[in-house]
C-alpha positions as CSV (number, residue, x, y, z in Angstrom):
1,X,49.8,34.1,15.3
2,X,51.4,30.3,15.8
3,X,48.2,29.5,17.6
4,X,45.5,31.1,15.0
5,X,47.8,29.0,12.8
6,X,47.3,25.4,15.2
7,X,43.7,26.3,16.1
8,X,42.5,26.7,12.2
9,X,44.7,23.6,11.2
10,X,43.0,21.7,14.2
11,X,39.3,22.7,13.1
12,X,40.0,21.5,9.2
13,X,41.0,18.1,10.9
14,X,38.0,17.6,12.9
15,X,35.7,18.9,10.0
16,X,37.1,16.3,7.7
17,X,37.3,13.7,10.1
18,X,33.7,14.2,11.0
19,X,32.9,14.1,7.4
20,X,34.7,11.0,6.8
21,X,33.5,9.2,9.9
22,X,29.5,10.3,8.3
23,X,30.3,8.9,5.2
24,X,31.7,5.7,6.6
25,X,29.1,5.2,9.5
26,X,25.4,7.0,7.5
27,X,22.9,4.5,6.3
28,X,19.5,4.9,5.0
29,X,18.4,1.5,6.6
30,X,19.5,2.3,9.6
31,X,17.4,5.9,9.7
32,X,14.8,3.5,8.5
33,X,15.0,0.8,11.9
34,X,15.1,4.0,14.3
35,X,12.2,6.1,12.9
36,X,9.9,2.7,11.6
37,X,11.4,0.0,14.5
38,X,10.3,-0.9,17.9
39,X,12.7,-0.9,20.9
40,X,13.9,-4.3,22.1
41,X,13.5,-3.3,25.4
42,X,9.6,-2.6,25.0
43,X,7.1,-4.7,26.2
44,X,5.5,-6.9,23.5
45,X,2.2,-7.3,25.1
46,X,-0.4,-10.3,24.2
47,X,-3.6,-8.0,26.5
48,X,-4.9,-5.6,23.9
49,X,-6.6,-3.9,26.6
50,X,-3.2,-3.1,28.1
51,X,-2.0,-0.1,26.1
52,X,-4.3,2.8,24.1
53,X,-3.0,6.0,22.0
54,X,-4.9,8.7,24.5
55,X,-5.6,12.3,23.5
56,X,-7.3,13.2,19.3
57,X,-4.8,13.9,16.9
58,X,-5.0,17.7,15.7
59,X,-5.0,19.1,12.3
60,X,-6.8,15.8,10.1
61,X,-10.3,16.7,10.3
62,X,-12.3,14.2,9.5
63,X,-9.3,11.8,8.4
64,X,-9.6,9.8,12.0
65,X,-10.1,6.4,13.1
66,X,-11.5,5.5,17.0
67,X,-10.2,2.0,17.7
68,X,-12.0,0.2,20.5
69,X,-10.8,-3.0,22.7
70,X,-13.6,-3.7,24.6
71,X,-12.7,-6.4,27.5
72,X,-14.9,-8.6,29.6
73,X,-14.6,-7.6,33.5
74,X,-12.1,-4.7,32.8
75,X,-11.6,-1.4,30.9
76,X,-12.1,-0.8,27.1
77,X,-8.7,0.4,25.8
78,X,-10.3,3.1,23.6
79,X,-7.4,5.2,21.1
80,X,-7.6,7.3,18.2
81,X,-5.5,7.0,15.2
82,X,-5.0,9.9,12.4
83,X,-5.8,8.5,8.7
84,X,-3.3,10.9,6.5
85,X,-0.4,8.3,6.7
86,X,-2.5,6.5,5.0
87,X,-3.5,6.4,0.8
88,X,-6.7,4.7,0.9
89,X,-6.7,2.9,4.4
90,X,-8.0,-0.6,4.3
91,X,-9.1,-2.4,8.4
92,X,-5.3,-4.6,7.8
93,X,-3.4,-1.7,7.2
94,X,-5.1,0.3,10.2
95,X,-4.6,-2.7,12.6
96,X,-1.4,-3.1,11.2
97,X,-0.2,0.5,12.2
98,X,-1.8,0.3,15.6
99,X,-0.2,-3.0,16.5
100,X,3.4,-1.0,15.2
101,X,2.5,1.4,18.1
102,X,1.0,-0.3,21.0
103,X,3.4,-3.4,20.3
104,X,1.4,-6.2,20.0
105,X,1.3,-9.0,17.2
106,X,-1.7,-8.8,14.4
107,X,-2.5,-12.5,15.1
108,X,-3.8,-12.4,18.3
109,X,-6.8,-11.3,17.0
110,X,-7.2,-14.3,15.7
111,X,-5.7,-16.7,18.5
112,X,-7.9,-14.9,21.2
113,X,-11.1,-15.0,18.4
114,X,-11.5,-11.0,19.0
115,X,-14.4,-9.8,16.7
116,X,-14.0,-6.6,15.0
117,X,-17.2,-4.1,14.2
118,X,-16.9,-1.2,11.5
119,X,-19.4,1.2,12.1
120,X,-21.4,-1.3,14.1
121,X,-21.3,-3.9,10.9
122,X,-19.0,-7.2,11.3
123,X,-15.8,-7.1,9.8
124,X,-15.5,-10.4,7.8
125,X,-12.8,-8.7,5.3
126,X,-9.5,-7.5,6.3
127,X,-9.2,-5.5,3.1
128,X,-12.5,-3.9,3.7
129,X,-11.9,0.3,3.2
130,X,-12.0,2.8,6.3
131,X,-13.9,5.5,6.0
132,X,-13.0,8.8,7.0
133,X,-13.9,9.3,11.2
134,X,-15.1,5.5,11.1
135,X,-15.1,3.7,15.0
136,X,-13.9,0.0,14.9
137,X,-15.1,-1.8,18.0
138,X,-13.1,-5.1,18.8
139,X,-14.9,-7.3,21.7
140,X,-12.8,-9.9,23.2
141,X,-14.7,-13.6,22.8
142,X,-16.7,-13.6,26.7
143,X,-18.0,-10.5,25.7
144,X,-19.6,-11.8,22.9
């Protein structure tokens, strides 16, 4: 009976302690920086041709975007990207997202003077809308 006694008095301490220890260590930010962040550790790459999302996302339907890096002398790093995170998706919040995932910073698209099709037109807008399975085409500057 003494140890029933010692073993239930030594599960109420852990339980509280656990739940003071939650309290004291939990915040929101911090779920934030693991689910939204990008490791320290991952390789921030300046070759947008480097990395691509590979395989179609299932269950969006038509709510799809094909993202092509074309690149002089090299392979195309070709990735598709679902739409339903998005409200109404403009071409900066899509290249936003996909430079989140592959790593990579927004302005080299400018630095290396990348040009950016939507559905085969010129993207001179960054706030232009994306449509719903739309393909942007980015071609490096040789392969202009």
């Amino acid at each position: 009976m003494k140890y029933l006694v010692l073993y239930v008095l030594f599960v109420v301490c852990l339980v509280v302690g656990l739940k003071i220890n939650y309290k004291r260590k939990f915040s929101q930010d911090n779920v934030n920086i693991l689910l939204n962040g990008v490791s320290g550790y991952r390789d921030k790459t300046d070759d947008l041709c480097k990395y691509a999302i590979k395989g179609d996302p299932s269950g969006v339907g038509k709510k799809y975007v094909k993202i092509n890096f074309w690149c002089t002398g090299r392979d195309a790093a070709r990735s598709t990207m679902s739409l339903v995170i998005f409200d109404k998706p403009t071409f900066f919040d899509v290249i936003n997202e996909y430079a989140r995932i592959i790593n990579f910073d927004v302005s080299l698209l400018e630095k290396q003077k990348w040009v950016c099709k939507l559905n085969g037109k010129l993207l001179v807008n960054n706030s232009v809308a994306i449509p719903d399975a739309s393909d942007i085409d980015c071609y490096d500057k040789k392969a202009n």
